[in-house]
C-alpha positions as CSV (number, residue, x, y, z in Angstrom):
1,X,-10.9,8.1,-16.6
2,X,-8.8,11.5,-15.4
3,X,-7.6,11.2,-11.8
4,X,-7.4,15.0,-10.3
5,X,-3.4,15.9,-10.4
6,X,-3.2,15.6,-6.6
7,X,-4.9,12.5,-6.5
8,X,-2.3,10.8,-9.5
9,X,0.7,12.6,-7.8
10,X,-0.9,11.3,-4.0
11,X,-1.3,7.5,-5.7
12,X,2.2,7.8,-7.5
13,X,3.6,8.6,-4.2
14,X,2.3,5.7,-2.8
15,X,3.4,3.6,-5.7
16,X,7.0,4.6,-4.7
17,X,7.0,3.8,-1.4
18,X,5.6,0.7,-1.7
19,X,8.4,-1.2,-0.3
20,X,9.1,1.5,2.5
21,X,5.0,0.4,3.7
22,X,5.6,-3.1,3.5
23,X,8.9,-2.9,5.5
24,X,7.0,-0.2,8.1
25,X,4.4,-2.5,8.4
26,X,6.1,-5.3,9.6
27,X,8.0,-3.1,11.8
28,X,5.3,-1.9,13.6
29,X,3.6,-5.8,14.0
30,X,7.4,-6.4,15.4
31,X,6.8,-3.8,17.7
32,X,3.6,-4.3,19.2
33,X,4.3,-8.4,19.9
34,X,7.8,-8.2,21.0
35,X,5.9,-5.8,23.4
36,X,7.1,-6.6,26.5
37,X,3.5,-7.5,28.6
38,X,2.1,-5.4,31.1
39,X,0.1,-7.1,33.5
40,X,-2.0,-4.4,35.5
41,X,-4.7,-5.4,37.9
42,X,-7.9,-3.5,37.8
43,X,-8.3,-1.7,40.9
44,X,-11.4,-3.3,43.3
45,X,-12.3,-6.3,41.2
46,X,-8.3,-8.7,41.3
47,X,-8.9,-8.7,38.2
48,X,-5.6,-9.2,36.0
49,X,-5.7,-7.8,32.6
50,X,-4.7,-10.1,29.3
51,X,-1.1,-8.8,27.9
52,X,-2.1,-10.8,24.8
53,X,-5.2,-9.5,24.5
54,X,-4.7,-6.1,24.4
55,X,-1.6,-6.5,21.6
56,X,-4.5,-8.2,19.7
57,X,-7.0,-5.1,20.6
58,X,-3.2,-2.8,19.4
59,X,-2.9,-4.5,16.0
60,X,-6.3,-4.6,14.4
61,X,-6.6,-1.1,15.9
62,X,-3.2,1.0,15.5
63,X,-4.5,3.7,12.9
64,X,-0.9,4.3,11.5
65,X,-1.0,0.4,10.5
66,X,-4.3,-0.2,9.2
67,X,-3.7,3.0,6.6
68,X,-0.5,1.3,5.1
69,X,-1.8,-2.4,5.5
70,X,-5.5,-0.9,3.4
71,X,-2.8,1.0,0.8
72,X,-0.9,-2.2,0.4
73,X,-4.0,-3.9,-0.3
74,X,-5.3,-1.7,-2.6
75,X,-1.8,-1.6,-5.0
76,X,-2.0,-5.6,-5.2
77,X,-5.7,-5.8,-5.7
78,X,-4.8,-3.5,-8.4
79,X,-1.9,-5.1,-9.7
80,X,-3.7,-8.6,-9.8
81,X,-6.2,-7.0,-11.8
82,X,-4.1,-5.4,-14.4
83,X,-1.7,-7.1,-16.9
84,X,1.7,-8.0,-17.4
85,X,2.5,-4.9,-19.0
86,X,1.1,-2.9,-15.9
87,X,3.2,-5.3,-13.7
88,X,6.5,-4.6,-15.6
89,X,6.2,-1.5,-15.2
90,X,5.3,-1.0,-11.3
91,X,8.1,-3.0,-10.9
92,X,10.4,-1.2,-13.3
93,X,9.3,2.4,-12.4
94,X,8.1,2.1,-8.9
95,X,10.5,-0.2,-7.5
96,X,13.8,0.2,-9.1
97,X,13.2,3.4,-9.7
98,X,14.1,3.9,-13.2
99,X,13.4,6.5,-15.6
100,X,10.7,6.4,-18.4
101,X,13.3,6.1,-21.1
102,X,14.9,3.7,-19.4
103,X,11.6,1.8,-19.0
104,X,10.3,2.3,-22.3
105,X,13.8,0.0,-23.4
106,X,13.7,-2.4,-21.6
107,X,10.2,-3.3,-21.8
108,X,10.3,-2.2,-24.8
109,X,7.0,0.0,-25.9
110,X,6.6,3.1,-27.2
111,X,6.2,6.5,-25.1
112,X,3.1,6.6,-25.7
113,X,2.3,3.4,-24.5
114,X,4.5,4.0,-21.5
115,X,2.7,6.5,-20.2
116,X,-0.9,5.1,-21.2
117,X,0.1,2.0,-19.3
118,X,1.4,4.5,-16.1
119,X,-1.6,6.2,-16.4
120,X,-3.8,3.1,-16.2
121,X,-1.5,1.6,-13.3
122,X,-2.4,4.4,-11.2
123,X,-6.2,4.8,-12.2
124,X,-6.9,1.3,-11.1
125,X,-4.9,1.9,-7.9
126,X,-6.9,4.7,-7.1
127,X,-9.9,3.1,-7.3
128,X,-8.7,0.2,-5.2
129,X,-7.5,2.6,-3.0
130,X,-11.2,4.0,-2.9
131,X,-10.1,7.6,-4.0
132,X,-11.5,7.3,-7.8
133,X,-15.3,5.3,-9.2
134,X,-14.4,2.6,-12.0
135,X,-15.6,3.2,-15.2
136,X,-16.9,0.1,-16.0
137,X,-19.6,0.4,-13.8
């Protein structure tokens, strides 16, 4: 159940920028349908191409999108599977950024169960996220 240290400090990173994804990714959907359409005509056929159609082709193909959308994914699979504890402390940690003391208080647990709880929070997102096996099976 050890994660290599690049792969914690890689899944941790992704952890913190959780919110930065979410807000990217709707960004770039923003993007590609405010799109103003470009109508082109295929040379020798009259054919006129479909504007809405190829922003359809852009979003379930834009690389850059389906990496965050797939990390997204893989941190709330994670989190769904995982308990309140684990929860508390993504949101704590992660997303307001506090320190471990500071978590530790309010949630309140020991250190040692702080950081057994991290620990766990971040296994289970790495094997969501594909980059670690589970365990249990």
């Amino acid at each position: 159940m050890k994660l290599p240290r690049a792969v914690f400090r890689y899944v941790e990173h992704e952890l913190y920028n959780y919110d930065y994804l979410l807000e990217k990714i709707e960004q770039i959907r923003e993007k590609i349908i405010e799109a103003s359409p470009l109508r082109e005509t295929v040379p020798n056929t009259g054919y006129i191409s479909d504007p809405t159609g190829r922003k359809g082709v852009e979003l379930v193909s834009n690389t850059a999108l389906l990496r965050m959308t797939d990390t997204v994914k893989g941190i709330d699979r994670a989190l769904q599977r995982l308990n309140d504890d684990h929860r508390t402390i993504f949101e704590l940690k992660y997303r307001q950024g506090l320190k471990w003391q500071q978590v530790c208080e309010e949630m309140p647990v020991s250190e040692r169960t702080y950081f057994r709880l991290r620990r766990e929070l971040v296994y289970m997102v790495a094997v969501e996220m594909g980059l670690a096996e589970s365990w249990q099976e």
